[in-house]
Each structure stands twice: as structure tokens, then as C-alpha cells.
C-alpha positions in Angstrom: -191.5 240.9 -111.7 -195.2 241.8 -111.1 -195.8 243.2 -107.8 -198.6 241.3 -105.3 -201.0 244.4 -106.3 -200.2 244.4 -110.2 -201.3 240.6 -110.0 -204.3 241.4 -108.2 -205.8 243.3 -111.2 -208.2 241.9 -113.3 -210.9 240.3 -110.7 -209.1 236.7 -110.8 -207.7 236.9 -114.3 -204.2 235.7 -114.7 -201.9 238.4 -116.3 -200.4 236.7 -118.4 -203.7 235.3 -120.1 -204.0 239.0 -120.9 -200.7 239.1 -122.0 -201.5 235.9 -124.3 -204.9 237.7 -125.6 -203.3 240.9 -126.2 -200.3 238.8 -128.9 -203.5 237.1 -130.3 -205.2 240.5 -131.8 -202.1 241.8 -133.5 -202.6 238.6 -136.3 -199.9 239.2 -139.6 -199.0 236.6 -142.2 -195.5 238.2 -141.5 -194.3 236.4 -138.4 -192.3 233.2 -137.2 -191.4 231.2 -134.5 -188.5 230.4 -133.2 -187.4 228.5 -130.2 -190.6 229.6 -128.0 -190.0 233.6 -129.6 -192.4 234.8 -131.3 -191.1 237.3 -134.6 -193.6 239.4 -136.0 -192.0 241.1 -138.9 -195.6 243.4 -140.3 -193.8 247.1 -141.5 -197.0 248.8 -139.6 -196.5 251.5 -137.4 -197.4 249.6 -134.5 -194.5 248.6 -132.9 -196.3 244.8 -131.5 -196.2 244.3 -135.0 -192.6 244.8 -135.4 -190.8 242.9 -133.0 -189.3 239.9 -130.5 -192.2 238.9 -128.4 -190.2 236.6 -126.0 -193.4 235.2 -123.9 -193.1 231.5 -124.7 -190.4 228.9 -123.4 -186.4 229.3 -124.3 -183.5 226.6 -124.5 -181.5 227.4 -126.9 -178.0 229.5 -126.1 -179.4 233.2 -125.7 -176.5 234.6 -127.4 -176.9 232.8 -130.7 -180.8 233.7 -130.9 -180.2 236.9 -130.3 -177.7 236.4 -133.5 -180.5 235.2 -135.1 -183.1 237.6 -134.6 -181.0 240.4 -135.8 -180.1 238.3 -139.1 -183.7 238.3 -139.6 -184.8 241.6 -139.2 -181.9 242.6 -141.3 -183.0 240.5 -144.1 -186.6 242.4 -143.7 -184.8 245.4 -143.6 -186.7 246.3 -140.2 -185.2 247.7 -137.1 -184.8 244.4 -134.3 -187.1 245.3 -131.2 -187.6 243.2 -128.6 -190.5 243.9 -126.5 -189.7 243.6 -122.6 -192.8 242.1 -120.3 -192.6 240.3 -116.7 -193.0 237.2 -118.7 -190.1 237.5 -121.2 -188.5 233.7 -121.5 -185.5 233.6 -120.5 -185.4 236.4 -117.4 -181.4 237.1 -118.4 -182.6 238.6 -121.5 -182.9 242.0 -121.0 -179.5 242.2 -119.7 -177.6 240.8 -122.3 -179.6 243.2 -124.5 -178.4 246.0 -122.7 -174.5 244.5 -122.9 -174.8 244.6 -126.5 -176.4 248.0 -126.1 -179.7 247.8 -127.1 -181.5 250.8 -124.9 -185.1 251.1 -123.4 -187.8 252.7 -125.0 -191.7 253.4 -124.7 -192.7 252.2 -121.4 -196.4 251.4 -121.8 -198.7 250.2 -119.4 -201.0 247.3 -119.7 -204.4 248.6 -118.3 -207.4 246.3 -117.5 -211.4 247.1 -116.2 -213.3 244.6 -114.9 -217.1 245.2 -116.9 -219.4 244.1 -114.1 -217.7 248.2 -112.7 -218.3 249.9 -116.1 -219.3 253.2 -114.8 -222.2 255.3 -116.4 -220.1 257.6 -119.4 -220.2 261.1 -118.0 -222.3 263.6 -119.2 -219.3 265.8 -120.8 -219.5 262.5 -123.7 -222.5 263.8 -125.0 -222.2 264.3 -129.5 -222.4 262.3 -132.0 -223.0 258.6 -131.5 -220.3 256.1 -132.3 -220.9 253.7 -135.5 -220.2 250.2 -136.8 -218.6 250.0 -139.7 -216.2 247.3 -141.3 -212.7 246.8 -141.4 -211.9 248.9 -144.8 -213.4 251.7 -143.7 -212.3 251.5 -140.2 -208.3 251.0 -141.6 -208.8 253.8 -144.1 -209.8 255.8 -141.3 -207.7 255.1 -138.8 -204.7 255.7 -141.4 -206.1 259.2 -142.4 -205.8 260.1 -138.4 -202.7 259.1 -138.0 -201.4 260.0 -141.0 -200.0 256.4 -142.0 -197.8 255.7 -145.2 -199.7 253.3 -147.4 -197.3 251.2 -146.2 -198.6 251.5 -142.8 -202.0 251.8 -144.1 -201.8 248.0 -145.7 -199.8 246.3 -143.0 -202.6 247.1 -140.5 -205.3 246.2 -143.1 -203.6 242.8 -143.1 -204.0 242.1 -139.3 -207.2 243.2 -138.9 -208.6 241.3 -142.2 -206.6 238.2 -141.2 -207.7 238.1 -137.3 -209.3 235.0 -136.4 -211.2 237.2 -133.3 -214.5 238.4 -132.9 -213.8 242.3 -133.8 -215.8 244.7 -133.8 -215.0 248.6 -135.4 -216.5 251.8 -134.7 -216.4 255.1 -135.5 -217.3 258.9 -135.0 -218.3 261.1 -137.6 -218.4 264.7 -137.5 -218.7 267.5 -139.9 -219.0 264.8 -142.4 -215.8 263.0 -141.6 -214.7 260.5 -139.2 -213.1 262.4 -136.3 -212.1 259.0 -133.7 -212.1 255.5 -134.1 -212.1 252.6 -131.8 -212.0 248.7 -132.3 -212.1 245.9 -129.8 -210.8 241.9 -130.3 -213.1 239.9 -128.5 -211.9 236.1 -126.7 -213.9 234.1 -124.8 -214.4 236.4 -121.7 -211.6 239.2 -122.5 -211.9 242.0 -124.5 -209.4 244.5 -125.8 -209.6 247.5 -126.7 -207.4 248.8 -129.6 -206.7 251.8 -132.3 -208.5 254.5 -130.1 -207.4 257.9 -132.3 -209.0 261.6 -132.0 -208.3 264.0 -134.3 -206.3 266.6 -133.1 -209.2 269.3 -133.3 -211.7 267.4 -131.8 -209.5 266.3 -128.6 -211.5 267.0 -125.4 -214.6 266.6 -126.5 -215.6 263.2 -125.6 -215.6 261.4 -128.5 -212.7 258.6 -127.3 -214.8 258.0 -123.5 -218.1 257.6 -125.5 -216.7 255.3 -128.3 -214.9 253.0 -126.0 -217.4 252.9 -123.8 -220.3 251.6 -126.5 -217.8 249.4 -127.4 -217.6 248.0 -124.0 -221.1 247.6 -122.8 -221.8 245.7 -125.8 -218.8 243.4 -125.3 -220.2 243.1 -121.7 -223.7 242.0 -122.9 -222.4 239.7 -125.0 -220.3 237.7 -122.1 -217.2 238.9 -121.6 -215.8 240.0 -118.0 -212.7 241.6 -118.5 -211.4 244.4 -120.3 -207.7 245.6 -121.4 -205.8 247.7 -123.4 -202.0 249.4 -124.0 -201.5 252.8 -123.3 -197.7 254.4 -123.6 -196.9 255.6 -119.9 -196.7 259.7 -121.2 -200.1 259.6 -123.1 -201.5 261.5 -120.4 -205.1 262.6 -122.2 -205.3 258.7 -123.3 -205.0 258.0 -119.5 -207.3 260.8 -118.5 -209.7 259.0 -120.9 -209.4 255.3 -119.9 -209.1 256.9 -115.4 -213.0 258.1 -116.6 -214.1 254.3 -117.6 -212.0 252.9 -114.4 -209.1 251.3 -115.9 -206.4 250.7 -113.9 -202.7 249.2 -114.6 -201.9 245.2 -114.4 -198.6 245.3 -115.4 -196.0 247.2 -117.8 -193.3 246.4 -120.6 -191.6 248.0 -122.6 -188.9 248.2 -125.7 -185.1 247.6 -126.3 -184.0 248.9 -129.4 -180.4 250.0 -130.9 -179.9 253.9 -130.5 -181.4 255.6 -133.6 -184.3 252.0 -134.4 -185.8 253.3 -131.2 -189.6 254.4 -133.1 
């Protein structure tokens, strides 16, 4: 359930709008529906990729779609996840999850920023000045930070390429290579903010405040009123970063996996 204060986040925005434009950005070829849940099956290493999205209406016996979703998965030879928000459809979900002991896993929080607040970036984000660039060189570099399998690297290619939002991809260069990227998905008045990665070396230096922050007073010029983003709950210098800009939480889900599938 979302508490009274959790709903009051996002200057009038309904949370589960977010929650809508936040499934919107992660677009795959490699999904289905069934019975309201939605089953993205993209082998990225994004786990919103990978799993039950439960948002949308339920009537069939839960049981026998839970049968189904792990039938599935199996066939894709992917690890069933269900992700777990206040919205999930139908509310006894999560505990007949846990009966057939599926466990929790990555609590992330849902973070949002109302633009007409965007404070001024501190002076500490002073260096190189964040870049456009397009989505191939944005997805090679975002895979060279992370360190993605080509398998990875392609599945994330795909849901960029294939997003029908306005999306916009920067990056920071230094030494001659890109050491952070940023990329934001842009509907009607929300924007989210996505793929924020520092290299390791370069942690602390500003880089991830200036880029999202670029990113975010152009999305603001150009209309939209409401910003969000995911953050895991124990990323403590992503949350250092995002405090800076004036984020603050909206709501929180998280994962139910079987032990061992729980990455």
C-alpha cells in the first residue's frame, strides 16, 4: 500500500501514471500479454526487462498463471521474476509467491522531482560538458561501462532502437573516452531518467549530477513537469546523486525470484 505521503509525491501526479510511463520506456519485441500480466522476456541485464509485470487487471485462477508464467520463462530458458509494486493485480500475489517460495530481492525505490524545483547543479559538477549522441553509440557505451555480454549489449540496443518515446542520449567524454552516460524517455509531461553509469575511476567527480541535470532542464523547457527514475534502495552514491537534484521517493517495489534466479 502507498502511504498518504508516498502518494503525495509528484506535485498532483498519480503514481501509478508513473508506474505506467516507467513500463512504457523498457520497449522489447520480446514480451506478451497475458490475462492483464504483462511478460517481458528481453535477456538484458535489466531485470524490467526480464520479468512478470503484474500492473494491469487479473481474473483468471492465480495458481494456474503462475503455472503459466513459469512454463514460459522456462521455454526462454530465463529465470521467472515477478516484479512486486503497490499496484500488482491481484493483491494475494505476492503471498502465494512466497508459499511456493519464491524470495524477495532488490528493493528499489521509485524516485520522482518535480522540474518547476530543479535546483541550480552545484558548483562541485564543474568538467566536461555532457553530449548528445545517438542510440548506437550511447548502447555501445553504456555496455563498455557495465561490462555487458553482447548478449546484454543487443537486448538493450533493441529497446532503445524500438522505443516509440521521445529519447534523448548523452554522454561524458574524458581522456578521450566516454566516462558516464545518461538517457531520458520523454511522455507527454513526464520524463524519466534512465542508464545513469560512471566509470568506476571517475566516481565523485560530478559527472552523473551534471549529465542528469542537462538532461533535465532541457526536458523542462520543452514541457514536461515531472521527473522520475529507479534507484536500488543500497545504491547509496546513486542516491547521494539524485538527494543533490531534489529527488525524493513515491513509492517502492521490488523482486521475487527462486533462490539462486535472484540477479
Amino acid at each position: 500500500m502507498l502511504r498518504d505521503a508516498e502518494r503525495r509525491r509528484g506535485d498532483g501526479f498519480d503514481p501509478r501514471r508513473v508506474e505506467e510511463a516507467g513500463l512504457n520506456t523498457m520497449q522489447t519485441q520480446r514480451q506478451l500479454f497475458y490475462d492483464g500480466w504483462l511478460l517481458r522476456l528481453s535477456p538484458g541485464s535489466a531485470k524490467r526487462g526480464r520479468s512478470v509485470n503484474p500492473h494491469f487487471g487479473s481474473r483468471l485462477p492465480l495458481e494456474a498463471k503462475i503455472d503459466h508464467c513459469e512454463a514460459v520463462y522456462a521455454r526462454h530458458r530465463l529465470p521467472v521474476l515477478f516484479r512486486i509494486t503497490p499496484f500488482m493485480q491481484p493483491p494475494e500475489l505476492e503471498a502465494a509467491l512466497a508459499a511456493r517460495g519464491y524470495v524477495e530481492f532488490d528493493d528499489t525505490l521509485v524516485q520522482t522531482l518535480p522540474l518547476g524545483r530543479l535546483p541550480a547543479l552545484p558548483k562541485t559538477a564543474d568538467g566536461p560538458a555532457p553530449e548528445l549522441t545517438d542510440v548506437h553509440v550511447f548502447v555501445d557505451a553504456v555496455a563498455a561501462l557495465r561490462e555487458s555480454t553482447d548478449r546484454q549489449r543487443e537486448a538493450l540496443r533493441e529497446r532503445l532502437a524500438q522505443s516509440a518515446l521521445d529519447k534523448r542520449f548523452a554522454v561524458v567524454r574524458a581522456g578521450g573516452r566516454v566516462v558516464c552516460t545518461a538517457q531520458v524517455a520523454i511522455e507527454e509531461r513526464l520524463v524519466g531518467v534512465f542508464d545513469v553509469v560512471t566509470a568506476a575511476e571517475e566516481r565523485g567527480r560530478g559527472h552523473a549530477t551534471r549529465i542528469c541535470g542537462v538532461l533535465l532542464a532541457a526536458a523542462r523547457e520543452g514541457g514536461a513537469k515531472l521527473a522520475y527514475l529507479q534507484v536500488s534502495a543500497g545504491n547509496a552514491p546513486a542516491l547521494g546523486v539524485y538527494g543533490k537534484l531534489g529527488f525524493a521517493t513515491a513509492y517502492r517495489y521490488h523482486y521475487r525470484g527462486r533462490p539462486g534466479a535472484c540477479e
